[in-house]
C-alpha positions as CSV (number, residue, x, y, z in Angstrom):
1,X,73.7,18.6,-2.4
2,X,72.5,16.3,-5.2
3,X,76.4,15.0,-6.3
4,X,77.2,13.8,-2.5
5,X,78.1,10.4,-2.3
6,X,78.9,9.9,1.1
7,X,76.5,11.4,3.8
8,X,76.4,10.3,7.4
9,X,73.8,11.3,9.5
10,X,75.3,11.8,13.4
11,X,77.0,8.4,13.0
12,X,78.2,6.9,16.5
13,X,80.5,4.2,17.4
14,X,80.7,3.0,21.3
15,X,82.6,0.1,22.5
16,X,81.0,-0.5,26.0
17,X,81.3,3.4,28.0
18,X,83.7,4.5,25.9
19,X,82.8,6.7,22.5
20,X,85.5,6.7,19.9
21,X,83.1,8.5,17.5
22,X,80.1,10.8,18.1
23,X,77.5,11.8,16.4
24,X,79.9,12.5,12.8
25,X,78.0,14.3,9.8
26,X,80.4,13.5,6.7
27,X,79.4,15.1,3.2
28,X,82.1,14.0,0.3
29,X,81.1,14.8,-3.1
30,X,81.8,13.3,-6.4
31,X,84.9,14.5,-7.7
32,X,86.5,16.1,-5.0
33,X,89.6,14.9,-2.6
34,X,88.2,14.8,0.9
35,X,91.0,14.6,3.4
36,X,89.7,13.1,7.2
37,X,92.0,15.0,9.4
38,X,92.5,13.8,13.4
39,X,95.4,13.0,15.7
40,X,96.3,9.6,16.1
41,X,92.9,7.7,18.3
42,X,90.6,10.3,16.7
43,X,88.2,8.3,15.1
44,X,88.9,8.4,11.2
45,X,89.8,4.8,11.0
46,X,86.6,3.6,12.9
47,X,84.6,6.5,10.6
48,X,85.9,4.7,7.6
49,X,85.4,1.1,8.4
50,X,81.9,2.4,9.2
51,X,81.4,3.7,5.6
52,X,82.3,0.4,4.1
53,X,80.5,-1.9,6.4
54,X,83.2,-3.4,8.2
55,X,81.9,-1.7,11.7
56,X,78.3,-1.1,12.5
57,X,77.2,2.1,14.1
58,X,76.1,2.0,17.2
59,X,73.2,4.8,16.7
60,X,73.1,6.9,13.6
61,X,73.3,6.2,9.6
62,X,75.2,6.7,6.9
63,X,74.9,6.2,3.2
64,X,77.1,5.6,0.3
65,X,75.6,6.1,-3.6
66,X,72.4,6.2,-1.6
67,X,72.6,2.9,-0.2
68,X,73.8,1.7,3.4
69,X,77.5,0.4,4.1
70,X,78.6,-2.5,2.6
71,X,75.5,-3.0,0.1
72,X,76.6,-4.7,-2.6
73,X,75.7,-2.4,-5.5
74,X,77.3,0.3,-3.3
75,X,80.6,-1.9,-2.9
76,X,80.8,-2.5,-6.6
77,X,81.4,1.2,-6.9
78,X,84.1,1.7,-4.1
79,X,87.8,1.0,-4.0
80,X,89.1,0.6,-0.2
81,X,92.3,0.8,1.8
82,X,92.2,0.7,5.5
83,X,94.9,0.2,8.1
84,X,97.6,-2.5,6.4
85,X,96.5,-3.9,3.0
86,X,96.7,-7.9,3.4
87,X,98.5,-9.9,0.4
88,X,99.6,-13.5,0.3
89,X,103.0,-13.1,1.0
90,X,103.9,-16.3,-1.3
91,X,102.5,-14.3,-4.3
92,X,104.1,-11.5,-6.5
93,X,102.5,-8.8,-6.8
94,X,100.5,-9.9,-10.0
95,X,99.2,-12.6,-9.1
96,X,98.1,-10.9,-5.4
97,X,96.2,-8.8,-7.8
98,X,95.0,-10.8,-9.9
99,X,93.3,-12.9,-7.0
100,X,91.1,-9.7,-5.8
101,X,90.5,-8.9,-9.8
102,X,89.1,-12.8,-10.0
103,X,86.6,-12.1,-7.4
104,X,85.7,-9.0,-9.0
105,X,85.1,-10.2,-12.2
106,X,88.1,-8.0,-14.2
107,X,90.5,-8.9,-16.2
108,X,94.9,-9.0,-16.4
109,X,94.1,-5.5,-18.5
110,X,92.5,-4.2,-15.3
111,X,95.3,-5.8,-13.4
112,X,98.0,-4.1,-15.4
113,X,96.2,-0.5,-15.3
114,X,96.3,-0.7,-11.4
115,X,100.2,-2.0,-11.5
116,X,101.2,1.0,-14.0
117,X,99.6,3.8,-12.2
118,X,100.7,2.9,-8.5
119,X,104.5,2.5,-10.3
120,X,104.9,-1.2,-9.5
121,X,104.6,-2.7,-13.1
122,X,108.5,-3.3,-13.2
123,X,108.0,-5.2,-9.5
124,X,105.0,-6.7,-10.4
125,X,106.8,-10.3,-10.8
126,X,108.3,-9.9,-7.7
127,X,106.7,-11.8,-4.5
128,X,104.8,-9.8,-2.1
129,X,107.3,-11.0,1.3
130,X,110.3,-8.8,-1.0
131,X,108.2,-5.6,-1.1
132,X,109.3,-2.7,1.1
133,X,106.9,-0.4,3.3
134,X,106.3,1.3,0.7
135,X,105.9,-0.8,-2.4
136,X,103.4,-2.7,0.0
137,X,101.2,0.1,0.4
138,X,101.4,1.0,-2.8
139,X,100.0,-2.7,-4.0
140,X,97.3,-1.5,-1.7
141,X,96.4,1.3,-3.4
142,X,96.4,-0.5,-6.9
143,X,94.0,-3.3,-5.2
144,X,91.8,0.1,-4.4
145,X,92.2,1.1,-8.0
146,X,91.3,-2.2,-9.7
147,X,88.0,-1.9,-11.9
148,X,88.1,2.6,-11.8
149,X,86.1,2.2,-8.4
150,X,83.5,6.1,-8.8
151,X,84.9,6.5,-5.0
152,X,88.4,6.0,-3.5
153,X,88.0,5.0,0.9
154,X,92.2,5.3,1.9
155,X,93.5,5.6,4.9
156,X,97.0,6.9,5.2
157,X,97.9,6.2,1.6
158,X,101.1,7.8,1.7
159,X,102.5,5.4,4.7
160,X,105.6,4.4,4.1
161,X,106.3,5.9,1.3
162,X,109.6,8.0,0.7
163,X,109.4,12.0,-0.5
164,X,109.3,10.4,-4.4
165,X,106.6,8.3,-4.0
166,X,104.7,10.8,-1.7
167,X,104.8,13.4,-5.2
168,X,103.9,10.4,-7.1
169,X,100.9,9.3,-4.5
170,X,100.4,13.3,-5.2
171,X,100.2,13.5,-8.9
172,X,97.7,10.4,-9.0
173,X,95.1,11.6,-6.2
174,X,94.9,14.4,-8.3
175,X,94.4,13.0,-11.2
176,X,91.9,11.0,-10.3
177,X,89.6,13.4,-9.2
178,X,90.0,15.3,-12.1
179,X,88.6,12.3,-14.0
180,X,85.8,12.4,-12.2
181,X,86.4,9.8,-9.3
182,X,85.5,11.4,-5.5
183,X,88.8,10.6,-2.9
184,X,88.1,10.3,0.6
185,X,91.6,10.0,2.4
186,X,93.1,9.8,6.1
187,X,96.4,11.4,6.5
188,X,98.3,12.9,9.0
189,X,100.4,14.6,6.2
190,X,98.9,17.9,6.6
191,X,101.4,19.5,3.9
192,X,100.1,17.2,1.5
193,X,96.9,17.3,2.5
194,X,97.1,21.0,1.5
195,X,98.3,20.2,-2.1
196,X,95.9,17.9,-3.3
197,X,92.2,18.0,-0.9
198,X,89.4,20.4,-1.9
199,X,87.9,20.2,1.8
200,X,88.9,18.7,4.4
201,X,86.6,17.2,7.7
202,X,88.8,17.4,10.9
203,X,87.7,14.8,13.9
204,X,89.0,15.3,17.5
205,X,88.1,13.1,20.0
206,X,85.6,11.2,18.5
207,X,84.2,14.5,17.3
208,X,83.7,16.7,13.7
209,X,85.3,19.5,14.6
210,X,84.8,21.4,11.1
211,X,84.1,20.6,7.5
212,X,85.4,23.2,5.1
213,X,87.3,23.9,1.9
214,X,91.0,23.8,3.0
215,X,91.0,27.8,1.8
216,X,88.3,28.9,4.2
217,X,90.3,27.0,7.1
218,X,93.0,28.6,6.3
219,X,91.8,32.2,6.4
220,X,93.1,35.1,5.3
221,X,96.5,36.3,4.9
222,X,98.0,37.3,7.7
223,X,100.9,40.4,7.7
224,X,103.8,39.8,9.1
225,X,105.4,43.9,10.3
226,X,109.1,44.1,11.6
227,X,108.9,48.0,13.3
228,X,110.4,50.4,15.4
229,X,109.8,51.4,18.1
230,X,108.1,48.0,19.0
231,X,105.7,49.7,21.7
232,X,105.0,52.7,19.3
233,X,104.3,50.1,16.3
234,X,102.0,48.1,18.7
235,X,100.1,50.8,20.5
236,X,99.4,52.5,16.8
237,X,98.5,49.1,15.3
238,X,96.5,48.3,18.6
239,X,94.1,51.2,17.6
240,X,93.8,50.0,14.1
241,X,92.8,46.5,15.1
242,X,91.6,44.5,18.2
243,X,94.1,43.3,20.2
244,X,93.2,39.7,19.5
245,X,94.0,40.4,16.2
246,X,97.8,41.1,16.8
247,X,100.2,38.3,17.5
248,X,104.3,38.2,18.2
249,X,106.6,36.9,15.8
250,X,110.2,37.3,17.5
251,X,111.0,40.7,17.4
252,X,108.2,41.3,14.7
253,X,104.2,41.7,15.2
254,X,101.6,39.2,13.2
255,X,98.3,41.4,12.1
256,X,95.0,39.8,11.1
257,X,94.0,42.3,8.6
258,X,92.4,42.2,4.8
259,X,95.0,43.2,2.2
260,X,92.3,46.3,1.6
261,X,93.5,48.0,4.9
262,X,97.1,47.7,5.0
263,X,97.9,50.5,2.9
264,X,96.0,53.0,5.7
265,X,97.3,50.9,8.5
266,X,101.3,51.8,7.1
267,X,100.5,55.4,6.3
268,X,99.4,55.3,10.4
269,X,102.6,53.6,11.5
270,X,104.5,56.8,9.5
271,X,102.4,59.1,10.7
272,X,103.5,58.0,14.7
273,X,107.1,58.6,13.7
274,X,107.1,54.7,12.9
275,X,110.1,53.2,11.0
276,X,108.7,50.0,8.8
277,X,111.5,47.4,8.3
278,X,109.4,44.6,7.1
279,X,105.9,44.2,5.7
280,X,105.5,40.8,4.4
281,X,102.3,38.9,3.5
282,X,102.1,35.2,5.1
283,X,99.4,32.6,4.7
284,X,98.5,30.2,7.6
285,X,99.3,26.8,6.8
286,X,96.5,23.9,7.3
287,X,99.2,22.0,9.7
288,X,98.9,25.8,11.7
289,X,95.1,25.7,11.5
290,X,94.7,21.8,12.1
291,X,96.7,22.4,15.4
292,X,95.1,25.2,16.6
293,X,91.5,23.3,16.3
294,X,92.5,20.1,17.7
295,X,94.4,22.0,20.9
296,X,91.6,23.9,21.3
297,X,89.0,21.1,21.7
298,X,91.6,19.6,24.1
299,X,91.9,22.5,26.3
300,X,87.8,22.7,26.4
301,X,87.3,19.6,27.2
302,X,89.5,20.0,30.3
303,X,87.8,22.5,31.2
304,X,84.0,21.1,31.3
């Protein structure tokens, strides 16, 4: 598509035999929040120090507005936070800041903007060494912030950070996509993932698993039907659906069926001398779906 700004073309990363990531196709689009979804030694922090130019490829390419990692023109145009932002620890906040805004050629108006909208402008004379977990990585995020970067790299922004801040970290994601900045963010909070990304790429074991909008992962509804008898409610739903579409909930059954059908599919349950007790619509979560993937890759790769 003509608005992606981040395309990688079957990018690889190999450290002697071993291949942390393989043969990744990333497509993030301007104005969307992209969340990079993968157990912990999946790849995403590799993938992203790729896109910047702090890791070369082994085989395969990537760009970034069009131009290769770490161009400068490209640079100018992308805020980054990977791993644990690094600050002088002698300096406040401010002046940590105002360091990176030197070497960027900004201003303390720039400076001020990023200290307001992470929440630290009432710390921001404090020195870096006080800061909690949390304050730290959210001086990270300003430094990301300073000069409106068109693309946001972060990895694990929310680290740290208590349920408050989290909402907060929340809150400004979204609003800077809706001004028009693309967000491409590592997490392994799949609840907030779920709030705030548009799509979402998961990586497992070095590989793209899927890259989707977090609705199509998550599917349809599913119906949640509390019965009685169980085996008559089975056997009757059992001929309505496949079997693989019928899953146990306790002492309940969980149907893979379109909201379309389950007026007919109720009327069949009465009509076998069925008594309905519940009947309750329930969406899959992404945390559901993420697990499902990722366990699934596991269990086929012990297999080959």
């Amino acid at each position: 598509m003509s608005n992606e700004i981040v395309v990688t073309d079957r990018i690889t990363k190999r450290y002697g035999s071993q291949t942390v990531v393989d043969s990744v196709d990333l497509h993030v689009r301007g104005g969307e929040v992209y969340g990079f979804l993968g157990p912990n030694g999946a790849g995403k922090t590799t993938t992203l120090r790729m896109l910047v130019g702090l890791v070369r490829p082994t085989t395969g390419s990537a760009r970034v507005f069009g131009r290769p990692p770490g161009d400068p023109a490209a640079a100018a145009r992308t805020g980054v936070l990977i791993e644990s932002p690094g600050f002088y620890p002698y300096l406040s906040g401010r002046e940590n800041l105002r360091v990176l805004a030197r070497y960027r050629g900004l201003g303390e108006r720039d400076v001020d903007d990023a200290l307001h909208r992470v929440g630290l402008a009432e710390r921001a004379a404090d020195r870096y060494r006080t800061y909690s977990l949390g304050m730290k990585q959210r001086l990270g995020v300003g430094a990301a912030l300073l000069g409106e970067p068109e693309l946001l790299i972060l990895d694990e922004p929310t680290n740290g950070l208590d349920p408050a801040g989290m909402a907060e970290m929340r809150v400004l994601v979204v609003a800077l996509a809706d001004h028009g900045h693309a967000v491409l963010l590592s997490s392994h909070m799949l609840a907030e993932v779920q709030q705030v990304c548009d799509r979402v790429g998961v990586i497992s074991h070095g590989r793209l698993v899927t890259e989707s909008t977090v609705t199509e992962l998550r599917g349809d509804s599913r119906l949640l039907l509390r019965a009685e008898p169980r085996d008559r409610a089975y056997a009757t739903v059992a001929e309505f659906v496949e079997p693989a579409a019928i899953g146990r909930d306790g002492d309940g059954l969980v149907v893979d069926i379109a909201a379309g059908r389950t007026p007919v599919l109720v009327q069949r349950l009465v009509d076998a001398g069925v008594d309905v007790y519940e009947l309750t619509r329930r969406e899959r979560t992404l945390e559901e779906v993420f697990f499902q993937m990722t366990a699934d890759v596991f269990e086929s790769e012990e297999l080959s």
